[in-house]
C-alpha positions as protocol buffer text, in pm:
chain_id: "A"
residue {
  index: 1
  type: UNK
  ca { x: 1009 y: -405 z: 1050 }
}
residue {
  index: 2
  type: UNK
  ca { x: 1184 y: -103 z: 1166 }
}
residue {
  index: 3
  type: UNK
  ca { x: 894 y: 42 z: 1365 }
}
residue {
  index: 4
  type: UNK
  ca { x: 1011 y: -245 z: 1657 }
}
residue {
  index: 5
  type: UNK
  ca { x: 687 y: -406 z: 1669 }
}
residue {
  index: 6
  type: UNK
  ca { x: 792 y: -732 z: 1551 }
}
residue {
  index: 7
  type: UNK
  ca { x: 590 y: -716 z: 1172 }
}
residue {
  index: 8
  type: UNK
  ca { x: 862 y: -876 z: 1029 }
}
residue {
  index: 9
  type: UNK
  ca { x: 815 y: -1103 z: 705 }
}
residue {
  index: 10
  type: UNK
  ca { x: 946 y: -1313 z: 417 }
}
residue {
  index: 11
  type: UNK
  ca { x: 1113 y: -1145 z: 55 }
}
residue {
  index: 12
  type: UNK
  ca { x: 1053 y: -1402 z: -240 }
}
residue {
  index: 13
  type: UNK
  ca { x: 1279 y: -1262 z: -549 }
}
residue {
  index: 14
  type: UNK
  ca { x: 1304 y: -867 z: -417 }
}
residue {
  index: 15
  type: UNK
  ca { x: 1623 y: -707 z: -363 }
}
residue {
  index: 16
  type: UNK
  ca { x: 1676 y: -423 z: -100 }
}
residue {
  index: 17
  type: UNK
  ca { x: 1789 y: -89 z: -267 }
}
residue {
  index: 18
  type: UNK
  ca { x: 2012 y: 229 z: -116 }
}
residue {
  index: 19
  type: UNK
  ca { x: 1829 y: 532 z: -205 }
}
residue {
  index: 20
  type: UNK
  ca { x: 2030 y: 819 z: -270 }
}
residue {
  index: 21
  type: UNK
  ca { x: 1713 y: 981 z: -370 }
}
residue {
  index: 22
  type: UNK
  ca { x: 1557 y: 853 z: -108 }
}
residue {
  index: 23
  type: UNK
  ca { x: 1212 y: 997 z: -48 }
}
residue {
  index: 24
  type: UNK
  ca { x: 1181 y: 1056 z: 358 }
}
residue {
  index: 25
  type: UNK
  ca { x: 1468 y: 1225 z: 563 }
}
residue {
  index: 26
  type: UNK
  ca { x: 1432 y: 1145 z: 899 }
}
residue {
  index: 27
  type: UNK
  ca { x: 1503 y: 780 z: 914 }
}
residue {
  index: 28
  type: UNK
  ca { x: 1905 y: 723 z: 891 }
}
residue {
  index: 29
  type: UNK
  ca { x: 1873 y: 384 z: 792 }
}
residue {
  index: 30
  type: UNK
  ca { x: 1654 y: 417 z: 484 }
}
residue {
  index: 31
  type: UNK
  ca { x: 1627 y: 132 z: 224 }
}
residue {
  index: 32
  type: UNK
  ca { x: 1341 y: 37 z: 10 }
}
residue {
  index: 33
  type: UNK
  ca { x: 1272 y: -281 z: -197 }
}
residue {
  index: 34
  type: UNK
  ca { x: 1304 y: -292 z: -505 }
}
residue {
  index: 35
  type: UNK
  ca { x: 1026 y: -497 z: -744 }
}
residue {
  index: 36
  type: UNK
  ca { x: 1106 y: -649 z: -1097 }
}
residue {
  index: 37
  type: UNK
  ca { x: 746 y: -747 z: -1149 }
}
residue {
  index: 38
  type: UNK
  ca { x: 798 y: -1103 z: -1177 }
}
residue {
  index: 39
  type: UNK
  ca { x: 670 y: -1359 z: -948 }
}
residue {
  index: 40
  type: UNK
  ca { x: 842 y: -1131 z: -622 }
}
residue {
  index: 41
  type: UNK
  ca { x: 690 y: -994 z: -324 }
}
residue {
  index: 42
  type: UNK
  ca { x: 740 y: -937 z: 35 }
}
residue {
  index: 43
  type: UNK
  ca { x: 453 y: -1202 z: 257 }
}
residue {
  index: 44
  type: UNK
  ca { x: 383 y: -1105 z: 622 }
}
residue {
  index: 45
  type: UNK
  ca { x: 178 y: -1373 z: 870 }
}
residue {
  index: 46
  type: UNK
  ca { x: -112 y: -1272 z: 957 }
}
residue {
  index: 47
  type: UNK
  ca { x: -145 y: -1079 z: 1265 }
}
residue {
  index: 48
  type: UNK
  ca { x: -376 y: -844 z: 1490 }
}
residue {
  index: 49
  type: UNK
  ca { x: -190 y: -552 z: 1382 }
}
residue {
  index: 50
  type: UNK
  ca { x: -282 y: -658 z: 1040 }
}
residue {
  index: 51
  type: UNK
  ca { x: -619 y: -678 z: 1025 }
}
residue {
  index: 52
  type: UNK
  ca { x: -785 y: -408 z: 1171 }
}
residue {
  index: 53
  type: UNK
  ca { x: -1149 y: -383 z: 1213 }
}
residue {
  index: 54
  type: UNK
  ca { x: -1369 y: -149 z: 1190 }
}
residue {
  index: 55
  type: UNK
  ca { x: -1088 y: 117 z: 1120 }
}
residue {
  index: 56
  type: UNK
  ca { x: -791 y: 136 z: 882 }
}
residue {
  index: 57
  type: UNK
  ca { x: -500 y: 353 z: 785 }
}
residue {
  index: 58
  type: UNK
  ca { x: -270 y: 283 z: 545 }
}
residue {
  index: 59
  type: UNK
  ca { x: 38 y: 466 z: 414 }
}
residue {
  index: 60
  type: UNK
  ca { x: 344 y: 404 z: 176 }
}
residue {
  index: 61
  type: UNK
  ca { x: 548 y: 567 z: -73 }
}
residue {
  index: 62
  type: UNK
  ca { x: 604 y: 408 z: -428 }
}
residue {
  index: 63
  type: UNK
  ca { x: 778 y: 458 z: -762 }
}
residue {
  index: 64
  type: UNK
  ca { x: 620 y: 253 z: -1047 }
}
residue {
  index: 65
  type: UNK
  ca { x: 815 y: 194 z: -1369 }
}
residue {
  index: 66
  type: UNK
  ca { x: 515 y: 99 z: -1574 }
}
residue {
  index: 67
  type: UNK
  ca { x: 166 y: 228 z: -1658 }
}
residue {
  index: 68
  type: UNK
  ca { x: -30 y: -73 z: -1603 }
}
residue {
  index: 69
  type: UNK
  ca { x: -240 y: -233 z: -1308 }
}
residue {
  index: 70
  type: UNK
  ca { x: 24 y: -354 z: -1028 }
}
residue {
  index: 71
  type: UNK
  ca { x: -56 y: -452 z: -683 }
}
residue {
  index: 72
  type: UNK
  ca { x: 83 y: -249 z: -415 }
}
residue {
  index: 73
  type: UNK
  ca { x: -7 y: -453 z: -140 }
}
residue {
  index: 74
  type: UNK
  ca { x: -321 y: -681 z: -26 }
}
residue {
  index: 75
  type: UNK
  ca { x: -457 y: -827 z: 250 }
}
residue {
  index: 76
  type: UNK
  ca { x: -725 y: -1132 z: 92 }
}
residue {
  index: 77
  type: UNK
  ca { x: -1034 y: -938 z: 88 }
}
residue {
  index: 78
  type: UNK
  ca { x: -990 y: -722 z: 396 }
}
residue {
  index: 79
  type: UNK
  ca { x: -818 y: -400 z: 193 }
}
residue {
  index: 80
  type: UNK
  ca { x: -574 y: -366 z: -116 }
}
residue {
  index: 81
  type: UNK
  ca { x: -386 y: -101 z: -252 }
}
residue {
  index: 82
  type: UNK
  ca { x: -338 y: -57 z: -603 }
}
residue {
  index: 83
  type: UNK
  ca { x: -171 y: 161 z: -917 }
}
residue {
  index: 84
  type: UNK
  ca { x: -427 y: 156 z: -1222 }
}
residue {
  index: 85
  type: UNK
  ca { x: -147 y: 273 z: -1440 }
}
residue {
  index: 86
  type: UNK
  ca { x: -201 y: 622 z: -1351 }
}
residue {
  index: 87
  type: UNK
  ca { x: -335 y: 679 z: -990 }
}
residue {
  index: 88
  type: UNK
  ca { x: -325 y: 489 z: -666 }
}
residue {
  index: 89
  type: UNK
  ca { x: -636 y: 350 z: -536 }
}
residue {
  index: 90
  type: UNK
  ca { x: -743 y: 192 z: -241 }
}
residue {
  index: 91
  type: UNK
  ca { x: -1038 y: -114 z: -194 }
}
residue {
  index: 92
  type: UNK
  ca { x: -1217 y: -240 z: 170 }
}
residue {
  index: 93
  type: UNK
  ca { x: -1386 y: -540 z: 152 }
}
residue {
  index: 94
  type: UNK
  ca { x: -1384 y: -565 z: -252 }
}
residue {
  index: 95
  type: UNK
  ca { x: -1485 y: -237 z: -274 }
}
residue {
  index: 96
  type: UNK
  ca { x: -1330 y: 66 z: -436 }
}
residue {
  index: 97
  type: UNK
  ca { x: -1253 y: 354 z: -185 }
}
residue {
  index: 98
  type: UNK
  ca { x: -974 y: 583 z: -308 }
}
residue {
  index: 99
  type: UNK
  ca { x: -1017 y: 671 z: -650 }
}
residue {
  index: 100
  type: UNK
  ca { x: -1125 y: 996 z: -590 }
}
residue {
  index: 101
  type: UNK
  ca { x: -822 y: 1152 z: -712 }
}
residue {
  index: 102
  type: UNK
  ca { x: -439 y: 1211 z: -703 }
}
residue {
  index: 103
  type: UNK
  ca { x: -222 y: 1102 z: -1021 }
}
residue {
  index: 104
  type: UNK
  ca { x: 100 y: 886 z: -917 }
}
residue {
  index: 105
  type: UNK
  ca { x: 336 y: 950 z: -1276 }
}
residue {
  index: 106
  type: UNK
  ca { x: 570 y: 677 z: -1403 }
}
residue {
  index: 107
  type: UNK
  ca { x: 964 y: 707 z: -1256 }
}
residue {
  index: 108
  type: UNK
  ca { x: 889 y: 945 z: -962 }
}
residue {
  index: 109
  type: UNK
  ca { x: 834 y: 881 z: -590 }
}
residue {
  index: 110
  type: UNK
  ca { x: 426 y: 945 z: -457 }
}
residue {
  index: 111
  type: UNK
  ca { x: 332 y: 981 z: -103 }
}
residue {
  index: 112
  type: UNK
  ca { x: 0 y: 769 z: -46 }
}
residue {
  index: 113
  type: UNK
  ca { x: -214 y: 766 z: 247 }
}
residue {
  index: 114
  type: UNK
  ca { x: -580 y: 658 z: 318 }
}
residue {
  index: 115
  type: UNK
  ca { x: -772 y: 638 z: 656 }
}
residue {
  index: 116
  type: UNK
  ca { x: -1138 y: 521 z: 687 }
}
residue {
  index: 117
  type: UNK
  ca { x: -1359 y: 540 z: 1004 }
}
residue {
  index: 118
  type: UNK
  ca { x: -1616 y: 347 z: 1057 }
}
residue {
  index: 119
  type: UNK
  ca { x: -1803 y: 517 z: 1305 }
}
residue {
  index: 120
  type: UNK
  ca { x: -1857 y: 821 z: 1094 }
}
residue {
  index: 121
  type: UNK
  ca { x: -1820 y: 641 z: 774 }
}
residue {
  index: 122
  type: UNK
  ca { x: -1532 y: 919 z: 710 }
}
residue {
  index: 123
  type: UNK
  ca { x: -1228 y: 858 z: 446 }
}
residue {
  index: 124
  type: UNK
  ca { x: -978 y: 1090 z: 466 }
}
residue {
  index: 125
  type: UNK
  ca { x: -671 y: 1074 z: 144 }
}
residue {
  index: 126
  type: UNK
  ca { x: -382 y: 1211 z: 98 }
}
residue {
  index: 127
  type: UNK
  ca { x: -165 y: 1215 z: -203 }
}
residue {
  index: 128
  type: UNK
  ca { x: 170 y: 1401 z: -213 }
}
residue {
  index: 129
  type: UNK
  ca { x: 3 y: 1695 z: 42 }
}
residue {
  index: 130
  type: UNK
  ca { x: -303 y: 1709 z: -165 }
}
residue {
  index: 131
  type: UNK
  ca { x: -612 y: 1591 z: 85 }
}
residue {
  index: 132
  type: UNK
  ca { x: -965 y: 1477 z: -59 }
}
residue {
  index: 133
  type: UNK
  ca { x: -1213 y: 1305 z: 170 }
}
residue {
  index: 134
  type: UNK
  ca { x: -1585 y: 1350 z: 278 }
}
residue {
  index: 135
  type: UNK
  ca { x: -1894 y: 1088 z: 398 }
}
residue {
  index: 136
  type: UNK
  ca { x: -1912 y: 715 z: 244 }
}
residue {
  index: 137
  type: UNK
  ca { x: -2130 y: 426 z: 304 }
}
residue {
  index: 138
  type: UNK
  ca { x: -2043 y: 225 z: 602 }
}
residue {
  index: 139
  type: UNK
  ca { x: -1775 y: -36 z: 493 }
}
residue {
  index: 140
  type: UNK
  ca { x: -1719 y: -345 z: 700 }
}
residue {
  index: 141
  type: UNK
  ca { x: -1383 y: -488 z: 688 }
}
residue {
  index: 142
  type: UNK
  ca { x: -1355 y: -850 z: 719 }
}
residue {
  index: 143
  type: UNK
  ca { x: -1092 y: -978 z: 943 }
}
residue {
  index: 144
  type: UNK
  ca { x: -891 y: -1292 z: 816 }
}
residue {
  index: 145
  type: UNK
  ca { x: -610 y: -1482 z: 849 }
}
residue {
  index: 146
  type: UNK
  ca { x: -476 y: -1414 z: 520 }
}
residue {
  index: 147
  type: UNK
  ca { x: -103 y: -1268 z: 469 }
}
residue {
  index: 148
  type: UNK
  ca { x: -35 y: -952 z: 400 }
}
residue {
  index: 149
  type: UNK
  ca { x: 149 y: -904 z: 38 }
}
residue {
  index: 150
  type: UNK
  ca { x: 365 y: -635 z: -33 }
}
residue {
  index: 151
  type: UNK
  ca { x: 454 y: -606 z: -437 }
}
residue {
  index: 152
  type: UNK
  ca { x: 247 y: -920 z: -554 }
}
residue {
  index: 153
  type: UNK
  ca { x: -124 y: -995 z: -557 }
}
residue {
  index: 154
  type: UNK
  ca { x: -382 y: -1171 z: -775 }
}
residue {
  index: 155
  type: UNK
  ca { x: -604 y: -921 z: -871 }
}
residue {
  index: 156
  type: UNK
  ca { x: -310 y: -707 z: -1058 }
}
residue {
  index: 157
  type: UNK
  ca { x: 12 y: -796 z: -1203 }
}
residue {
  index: 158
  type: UNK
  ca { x: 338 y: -809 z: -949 }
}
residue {
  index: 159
  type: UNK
  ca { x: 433 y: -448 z: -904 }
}
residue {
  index: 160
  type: UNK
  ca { x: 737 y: -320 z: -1117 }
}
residue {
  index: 161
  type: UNK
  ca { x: 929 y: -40 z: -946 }
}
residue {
  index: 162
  type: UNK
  ca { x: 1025 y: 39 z: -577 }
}
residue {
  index: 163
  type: UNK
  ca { x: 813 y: 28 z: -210 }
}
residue {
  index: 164
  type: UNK
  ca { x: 914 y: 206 z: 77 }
}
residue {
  index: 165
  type: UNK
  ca { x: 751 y: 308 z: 420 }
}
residue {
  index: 166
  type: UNK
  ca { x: 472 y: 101 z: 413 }
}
């Protein structure tokens, strides 16, 4: 965790990768992890940072090298994100909040970001500088002690491709 708040966690079978091509500037020291889609992920311990309720914003950048469901990264049932094979999406609580737009192609970096609010039931997305967003129902996001997974889930396969910037 390079953001010096301590969110550190455990690689199982992912390898750290020098981008040349890397897709954000401004941090010198910029790596991402690399994810061959079997059995490897990155597992963080469950803490308040991690499991915020009743708001949430989540943001990451991500190259997939297949077109098939892969988990991005999950939190039990408090939030997920997700590639369907052709877009990202984004669940609270189970249910689907983010597929309201914003293709993510095969073998090219895409900028993700989501951000719901509970107290005006706002969500608020952003995919490579294109915005969509308006009024929901209110969505209550269970806090739990679950890990946070970054590349591996259960709901989708392991991710195939690179993470960076979550």
């Amino acid at each position: 965790d390079q953001s010096g708040n301590n969110n550190n966690g455990l690689g199982r079978n992912v390898t750290q990768f020098d981008q040349s091509f890397r897709p954000l500037h401004t941090i010198s020291q910029n790596e991402c992890v690399r994810f061959n889609g079997n059995n490897d992920y990155l597992a963080g311990a469950d803490k308040p940072a991690l499991s915020p309720s009743p708001d949430i914003t989540i943001e990451c950048w991500v190259y997939p090298q297949l077109d098939q469901p892969m988990t991005i990264l999950k939190k039990g049932n408090s939030y997920e994100v997700f590639y369907d094979g052709s877009r990202i999406n984004a669940k609270l609580n189970g249910v689907n909040i983010a597929a309201l737009g914003g293709v993510a192609p095969q073998n090219k970096w895409t900028y993700f970001m989501f951000s719901y609010n509970s107290a005006t039931s706002s969500l608020f997305i952003n995919i490579n500088g294109n915005s969509f967003g308006g009024a929901t129902s209110v969505i209550n996001i269970p806090v739990n002690t679950d890990s946070l997974l970054i590349g591996g889930g259960i709901t989708e396969s392991d991710f195939y491709g690179y993470i960076d910037e979550v």
